[in-house]
C-alpha positions in Angstrom: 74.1 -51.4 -44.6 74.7 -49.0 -42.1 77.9 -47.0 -41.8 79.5 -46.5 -38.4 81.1 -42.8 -37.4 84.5 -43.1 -36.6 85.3 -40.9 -32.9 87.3 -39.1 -34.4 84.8 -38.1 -37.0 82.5 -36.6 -33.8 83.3 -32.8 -32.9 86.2 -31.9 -30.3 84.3 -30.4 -27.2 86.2 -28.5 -24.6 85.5 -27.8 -20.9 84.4 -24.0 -19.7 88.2 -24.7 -18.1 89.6 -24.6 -21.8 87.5 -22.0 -23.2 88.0 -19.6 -20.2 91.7 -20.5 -20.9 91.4 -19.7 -24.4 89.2 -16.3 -23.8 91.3 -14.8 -21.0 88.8 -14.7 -18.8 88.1 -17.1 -15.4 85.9 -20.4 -15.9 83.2 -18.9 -13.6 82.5 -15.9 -16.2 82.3 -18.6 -19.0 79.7 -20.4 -16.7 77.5 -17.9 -16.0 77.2 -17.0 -19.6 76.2 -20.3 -20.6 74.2 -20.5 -17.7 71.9 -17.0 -18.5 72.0 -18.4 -22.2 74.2 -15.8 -23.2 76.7 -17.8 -25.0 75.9 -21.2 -27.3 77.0 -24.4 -25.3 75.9 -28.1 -25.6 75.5 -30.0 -22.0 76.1 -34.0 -22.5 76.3 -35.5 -19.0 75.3 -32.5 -17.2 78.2 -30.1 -17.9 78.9 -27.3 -20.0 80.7 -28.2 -22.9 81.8 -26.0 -26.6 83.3 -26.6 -29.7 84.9 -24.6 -31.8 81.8 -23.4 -33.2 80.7 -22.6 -30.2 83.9 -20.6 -29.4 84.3 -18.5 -32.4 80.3 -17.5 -31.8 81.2 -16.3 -28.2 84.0 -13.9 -29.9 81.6 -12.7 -32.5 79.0 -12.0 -29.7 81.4 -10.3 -27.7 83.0 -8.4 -30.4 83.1 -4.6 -30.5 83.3 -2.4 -33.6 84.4 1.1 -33.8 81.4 3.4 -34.5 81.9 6.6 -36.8 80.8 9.0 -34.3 83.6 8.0 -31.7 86.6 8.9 -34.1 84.9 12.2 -34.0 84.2 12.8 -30.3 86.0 15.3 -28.4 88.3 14.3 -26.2 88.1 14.4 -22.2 90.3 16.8 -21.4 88.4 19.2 -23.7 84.7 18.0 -22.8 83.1 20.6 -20.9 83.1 20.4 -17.4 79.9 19.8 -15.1 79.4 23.0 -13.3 79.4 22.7 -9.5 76.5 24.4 -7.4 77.3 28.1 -6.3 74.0 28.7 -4.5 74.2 28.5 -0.7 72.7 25.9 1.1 70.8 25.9 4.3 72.9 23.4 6.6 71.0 21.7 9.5 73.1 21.1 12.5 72.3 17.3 13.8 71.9 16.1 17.3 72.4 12.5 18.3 69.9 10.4 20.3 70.5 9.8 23.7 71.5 5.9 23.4 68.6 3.8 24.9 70.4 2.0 27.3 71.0 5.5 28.8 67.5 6.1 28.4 65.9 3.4 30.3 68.8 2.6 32.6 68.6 5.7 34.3 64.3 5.6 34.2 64.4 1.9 36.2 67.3 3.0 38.6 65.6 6.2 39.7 62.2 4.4 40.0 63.4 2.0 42.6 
């Protein structure tokens, strides 16, 4: 004998409008994730849908750990500068065109 699943037996899904809601972030950003198959999502009926699951695997791929090396980097305002260019450069001196209406109007009104 065959058991039926009760609904509310089935898992919650929740629109990208929820999880963007959820995430901080706008519904369009949780769209194009799932839509470059960045992020896990199921699609029943042709939009994107997630469950919890789904959710906590989006923070867990977004997640960022502090690495060793950045609690021992130096800080910006004693990084060395860039050093700017002392050498002197040649400077051309540009001329503009003579606009071609100017160029063929006066051309055809001398000619005639």
């Amino acid at each position: 004998m065959k058991v039926r699943q009760n609904i509310t037996d089935l898992p919650q899904l929740y629109s990208a409008a929820d999880v963007a809601q959820a995430l901080r972030c706008s519904e369009w950003w949780v769209k194009e994730q799932a839509r470059r198959g960045r992020i896990p999502f199921t699609k029943p009926g042709g939009s994107y849908r997630f469950t919890v699951e789904h959710v906590a695997e989006i923070m867990r791929i977004f997640e960022r750990r502090p690495t060793e090396s950045s609690s021992t980097a130096v800080p910006a305002s004693q990084a060395p500068r860039r050093r700017v260019a002392t050498t002197a450069v040649p400077v051309t001196s540009l001329k503009a065109r003579t606009p071609r209406r100017a160029r063929y109007g006066q051309s055809q009104s001398t000619a005639a």
